[in-house]
N, C-alpha and C positions, 0 to 999 in steps of 0.2 A: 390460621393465616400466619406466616411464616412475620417477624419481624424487620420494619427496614430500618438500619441506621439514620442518623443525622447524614445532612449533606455535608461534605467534605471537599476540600480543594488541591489536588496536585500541580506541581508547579512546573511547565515546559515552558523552556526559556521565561518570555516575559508576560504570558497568559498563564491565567488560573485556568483548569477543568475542573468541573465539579461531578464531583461522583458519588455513588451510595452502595453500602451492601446487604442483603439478605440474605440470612439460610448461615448455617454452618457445617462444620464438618471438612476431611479433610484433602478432598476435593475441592478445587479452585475452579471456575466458572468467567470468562472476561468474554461479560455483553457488548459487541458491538450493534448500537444501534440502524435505525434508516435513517435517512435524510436530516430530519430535526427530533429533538425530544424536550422534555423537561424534567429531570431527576424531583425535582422537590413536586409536581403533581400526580410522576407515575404511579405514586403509592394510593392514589386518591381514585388511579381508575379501576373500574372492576373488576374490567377482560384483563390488563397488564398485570391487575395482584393476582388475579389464577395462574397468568403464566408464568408470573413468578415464580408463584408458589408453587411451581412444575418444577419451575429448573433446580429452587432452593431444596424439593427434596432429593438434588443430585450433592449437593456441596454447598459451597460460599458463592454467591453471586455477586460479583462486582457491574454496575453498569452506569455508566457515564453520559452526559451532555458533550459532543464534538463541540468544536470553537466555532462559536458565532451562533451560537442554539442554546436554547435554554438559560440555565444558570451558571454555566463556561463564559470565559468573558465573550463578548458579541464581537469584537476584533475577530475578522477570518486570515488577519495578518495577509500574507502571498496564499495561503491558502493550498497553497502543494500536499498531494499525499505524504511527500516524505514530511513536513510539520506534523501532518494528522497520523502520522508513522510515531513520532514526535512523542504526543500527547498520548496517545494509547501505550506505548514504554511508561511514561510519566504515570499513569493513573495503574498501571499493572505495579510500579516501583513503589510507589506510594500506599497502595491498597497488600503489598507484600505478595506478590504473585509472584511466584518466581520460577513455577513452571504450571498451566493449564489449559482447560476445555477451551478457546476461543470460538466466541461463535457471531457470525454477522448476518445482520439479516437484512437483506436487500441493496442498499447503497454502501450497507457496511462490510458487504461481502468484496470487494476490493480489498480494500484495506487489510481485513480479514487474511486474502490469499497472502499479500506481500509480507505482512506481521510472520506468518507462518515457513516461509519463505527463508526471511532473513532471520528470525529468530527459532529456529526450530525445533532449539535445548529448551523452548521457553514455554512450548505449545505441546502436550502432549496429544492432542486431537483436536480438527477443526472441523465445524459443522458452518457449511452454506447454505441457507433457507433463503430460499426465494429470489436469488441474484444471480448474477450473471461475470461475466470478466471482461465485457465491453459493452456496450447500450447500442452506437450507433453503429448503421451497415457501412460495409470497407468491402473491396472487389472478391476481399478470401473470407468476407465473414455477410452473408446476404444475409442472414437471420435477426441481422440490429435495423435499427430505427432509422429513416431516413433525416435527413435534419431540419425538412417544415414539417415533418412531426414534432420533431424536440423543439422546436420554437414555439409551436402552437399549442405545447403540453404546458410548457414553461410558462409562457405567458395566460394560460386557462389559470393554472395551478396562483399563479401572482397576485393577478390581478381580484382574484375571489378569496386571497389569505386576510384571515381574520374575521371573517363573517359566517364561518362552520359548514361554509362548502367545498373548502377545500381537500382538508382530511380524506372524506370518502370518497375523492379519486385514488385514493391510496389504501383504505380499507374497507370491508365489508361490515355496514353497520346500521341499527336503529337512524329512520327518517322521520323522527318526532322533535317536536317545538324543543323537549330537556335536554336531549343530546344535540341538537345546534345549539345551544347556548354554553353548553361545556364546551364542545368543539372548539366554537368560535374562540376563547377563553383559552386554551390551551393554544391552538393554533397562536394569539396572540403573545402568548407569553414563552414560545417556543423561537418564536424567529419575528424579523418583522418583514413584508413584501419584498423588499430591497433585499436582505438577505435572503431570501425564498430562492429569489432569480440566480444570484449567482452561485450560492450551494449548487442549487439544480444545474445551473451553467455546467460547473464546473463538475457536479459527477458525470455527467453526461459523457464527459471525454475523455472519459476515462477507459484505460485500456493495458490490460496486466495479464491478455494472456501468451506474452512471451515468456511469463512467470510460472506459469501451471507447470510444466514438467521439468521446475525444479521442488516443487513439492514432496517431502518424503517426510510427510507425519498422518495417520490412520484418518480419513476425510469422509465425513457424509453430505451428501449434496440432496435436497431434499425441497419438491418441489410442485406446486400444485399441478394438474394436467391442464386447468384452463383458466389460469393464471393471466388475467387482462391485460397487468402492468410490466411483465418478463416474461416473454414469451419462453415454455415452456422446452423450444428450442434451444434456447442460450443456456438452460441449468442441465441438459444433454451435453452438450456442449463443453461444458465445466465437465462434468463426470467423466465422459471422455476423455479426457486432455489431464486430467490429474492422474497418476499412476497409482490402481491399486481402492479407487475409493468407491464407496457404497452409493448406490443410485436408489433411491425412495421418490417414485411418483404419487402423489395421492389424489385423490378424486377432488373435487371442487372449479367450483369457476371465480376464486374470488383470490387475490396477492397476500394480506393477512387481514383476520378478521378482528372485529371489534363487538363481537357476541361472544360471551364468557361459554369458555367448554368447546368452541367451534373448531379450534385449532388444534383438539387435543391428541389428533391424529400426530402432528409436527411432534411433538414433546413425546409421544410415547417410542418414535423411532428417533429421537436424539436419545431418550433414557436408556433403548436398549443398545444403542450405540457406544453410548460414552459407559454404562454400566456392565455392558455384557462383552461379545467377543467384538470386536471391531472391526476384523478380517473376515468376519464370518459369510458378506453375502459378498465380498468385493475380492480383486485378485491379492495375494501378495503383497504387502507393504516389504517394500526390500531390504535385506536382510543390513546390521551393520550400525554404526554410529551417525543416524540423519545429522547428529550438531557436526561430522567431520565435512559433508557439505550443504554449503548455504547459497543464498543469491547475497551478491554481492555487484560494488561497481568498481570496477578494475580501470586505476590509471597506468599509463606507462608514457612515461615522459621520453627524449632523449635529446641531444645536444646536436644542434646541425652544426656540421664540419668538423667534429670533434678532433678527428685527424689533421687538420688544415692546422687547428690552433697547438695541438701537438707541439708539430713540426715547427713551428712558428716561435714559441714560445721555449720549446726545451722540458725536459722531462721535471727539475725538480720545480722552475714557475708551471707547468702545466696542472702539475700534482697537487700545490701550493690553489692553484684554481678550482680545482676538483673537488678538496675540500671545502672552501668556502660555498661551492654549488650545492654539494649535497647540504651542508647544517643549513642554508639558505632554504631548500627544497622541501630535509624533513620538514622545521619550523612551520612552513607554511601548509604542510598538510596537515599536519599537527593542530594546529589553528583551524583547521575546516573540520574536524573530529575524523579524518583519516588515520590508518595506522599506516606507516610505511614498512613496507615488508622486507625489502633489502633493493642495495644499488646496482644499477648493471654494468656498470663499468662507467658509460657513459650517459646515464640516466636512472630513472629510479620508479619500481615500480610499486603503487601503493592502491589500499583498497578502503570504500568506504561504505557507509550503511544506507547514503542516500545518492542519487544519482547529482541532482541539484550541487550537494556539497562538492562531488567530484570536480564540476565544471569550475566552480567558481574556484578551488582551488588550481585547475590547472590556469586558468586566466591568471590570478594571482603569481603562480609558479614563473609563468612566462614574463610578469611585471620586476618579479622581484630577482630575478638572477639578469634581467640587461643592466645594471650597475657593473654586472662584471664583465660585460663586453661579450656576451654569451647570448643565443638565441635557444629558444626549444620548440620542438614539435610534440602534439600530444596525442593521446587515442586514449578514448573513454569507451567501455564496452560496460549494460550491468547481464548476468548471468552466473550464472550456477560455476562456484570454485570448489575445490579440494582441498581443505585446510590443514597445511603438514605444519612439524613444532617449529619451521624454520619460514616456512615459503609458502606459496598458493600453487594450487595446478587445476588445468580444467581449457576447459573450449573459449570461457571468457577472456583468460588472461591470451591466448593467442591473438585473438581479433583484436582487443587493444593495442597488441605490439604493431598487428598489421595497419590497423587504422593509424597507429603512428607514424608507419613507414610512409603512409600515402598522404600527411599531411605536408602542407607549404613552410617554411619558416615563418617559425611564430603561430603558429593555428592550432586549434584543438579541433580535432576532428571526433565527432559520436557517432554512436549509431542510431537507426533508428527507434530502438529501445528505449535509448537513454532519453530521445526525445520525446517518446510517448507518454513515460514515467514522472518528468517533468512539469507536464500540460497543469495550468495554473499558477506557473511562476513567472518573474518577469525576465525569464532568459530567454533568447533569441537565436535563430537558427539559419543557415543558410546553406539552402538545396545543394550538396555535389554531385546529385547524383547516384545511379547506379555504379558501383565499381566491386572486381574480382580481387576478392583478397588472399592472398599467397596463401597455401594449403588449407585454404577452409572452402567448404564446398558452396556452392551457387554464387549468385550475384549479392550483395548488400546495399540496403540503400544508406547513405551516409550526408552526414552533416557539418557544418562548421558552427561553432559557438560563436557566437558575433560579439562585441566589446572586449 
């Protein structure tokens, strides 16, 4: 049995996460878990030191407690993927990863995709076991959950935490008197009912697969066929939509088990995966430097009537303005952990790693340049850029610019991406509509940021 570290804490913003490692060697391994856990008793369960002990004979296992579970602090803060983006950097930075296996299993398989996504230099292969990239159904995705299912899941799941009947909606395991009373005992010491709800709330609506086909790191997707808790559809689903990645069905009817050895089907197709060829059963990983593109969230600001105050003002008070606009603009995206990429005569386009940071930065942007008698329009887009030594290029930075065009003075206009990606914080949106965005093709649905 492979050794675990003491429990350890990384530090994202003003929560601790607490994390642990097993196994060595020079392979790096970053557990994302499900829903809830507890680092300080996983080493106490059975089935979890087997599968540990699965993964630690790949390399170094790192895996963590998410915020508001376990021994992380219980604060779920806003509670945003991009935070839990956040904390997963924070525990990779801290535990010295600096480039690895990621692998999410079931709720953690979001997170999973976007980590992979935006950090690509950081991820040399990701393995999805048993998730999905949205839960509920939507008019183009009939394969998710209705949402008096998700209410009556949610509230089943709650209302029974802490009593050891919770868990086995969620795994396959021993229905004897010993293991309710661990259960119960974990479950308790894992979350408490009030967090139960809103985790689950809040994965629920979750939805990243406008993220999949910016993917380009070697992916196995790996999945039971009759799978109770993710239907079996959604991890197709996934395999599909990701370019290039391994699809592993395996036989059973249960989401993950809690019978030592039961799962060893899952671990022997990650071993041959992360250890052997990776491209071997899937297409093509495309050829080239995946860290040259990434998902990112593309602002582009600009100045309405720029021409107006021009003319109005004269070239060297104009210029005299211009400056003050942009150190006023960088400053402010700078402050939100944006990088600004460069100005455009009239505005300034900048990119960031979270969708949330963007918005609030452009609110901000628009607060702090009216002192100079200046208004802006904005367009936030997140998707897949081109990162050159000077500039961005790609599909996202266009539809920013055009969502800029089509905003009112003073508005940030998003997409509906950016709103998706969002879901959990307390930003606010309001419906424009469908609208035709100059040389990108179909309809967009789009948003305004409200405050």
């Amino acid at each position: 049995m492979a050794v675990h570290s003491d429990t350890r804490y990384a530090q994202s913003g003003d929560l601790s996460i607490a994390y642990r490692e097993v196994g060595a060697g020079q392979r790096d391994i970053l557990f994302i878990p499900g829903f809830v856990s507890n680092v300080d008793l996983m080493s106490e369960v059975p089935w979890i030191v087997h599968n540990m002990d699965r993964l630690a004979a790949l390399g170094r296992v790192v895996y963590f407690d998410k915020r508001g579970t376990g021994v992380s602090d219980r604060s779920l803060g806003a509670g945003t993927t991009e935070d839990r983006m956040d904390d997963l950097r924070a525990v990779a930075d801290a535990s010295g990863i600096e480039r690895g296996t990621v692998i999410g299993l079931s709720e953690g398989g979001p997170l999973a995709v976007l980590y992979a996504a935006t950090y690509p230099d950081r991820v040399a292969n990701l393995v999805l076991w048993g998730t999905m990239a949205r839960s509920l159904e939507a008019p183009d995705y009939p394969i998710g959950i209705s949402p008096e299912v998700r209410d009556g899941f949610i509230e089943v799941v709650s209302s029974r935490w802490g009593t050891g009947k919770a868990l086995p909606l969620f795994l396959d395991m021993p229905d004897d008197a010993a293991t309710r009373r661990w259960t119960a005992r974990y479950e308790r010491q894992s979350a408490s009912p009030s967090d139960v709800r809103a985790i689950l709330g809040h994965n629920v609506e979750l939805d990243v697969r406008s993220v999949l086909d910016v993917i380009r790191v070697p992916t196995l997707v790996v999945h039971r066929a009759g799978d109770p808790l993710v239907d079996v559809a959604r991890a197709r689903y996934l395999a599909d939509h990701i370019e290039g990645a391994r699809y592993v069905e395996l036989p059973g009817d249960w989401h993950v088990s809690g019978y030592v050895g039961r799962d060893d089907d899952v671990f022997d197709a990650i071993a041959q995966f992360v250890a052997g060829d990776p491209t071997a059963a899937g297409d093509p990983i495309p050829a080239g430097d995946p860290a040259e593109r990434v998902l990112a969230t593309v602002l582009l600001t600009d100045i309405v009537d720029s021409t107006v105050h021009a003319v109005a003002m004269g070239d060297r008070q104009w210029r005299a303005v211009l400056e003050q606009h942009d150190a006023v603009v960088r400053r402010t995206i700078e402050d939100h952990r944006g990088v600004v990429v460069k100005q455009t005569g009239d505005g300034v386009l900048g990119t960031f790693d979270g969708p949330g940071r963007a918005v609030r930065a452009a609110r901000a942007v628009r607060d702090a340049v009216a002192p100079l008698g200046l208004q802006v329009r904005a367009g936030i887009h997140t998707g897949e850029i081109e990162r050159r030594p000077d500039d961005v290029a790609g599909i996202a930075v266009h539809i920013a610019a055009r969502l800029a065009a089509t905003a009112d003075p003073g508005e940030v206009r998003v997409s509906s991406t950016v709103k998706d990606l969002v879901v959990g914080s307390d930003l606010a949106f309001d419906d424009r509509g469908q609208v035709e965005l100059k040389g990108v093709p179909g309809e967009w649905r789009v948003f305004a940021a409200m405050g």
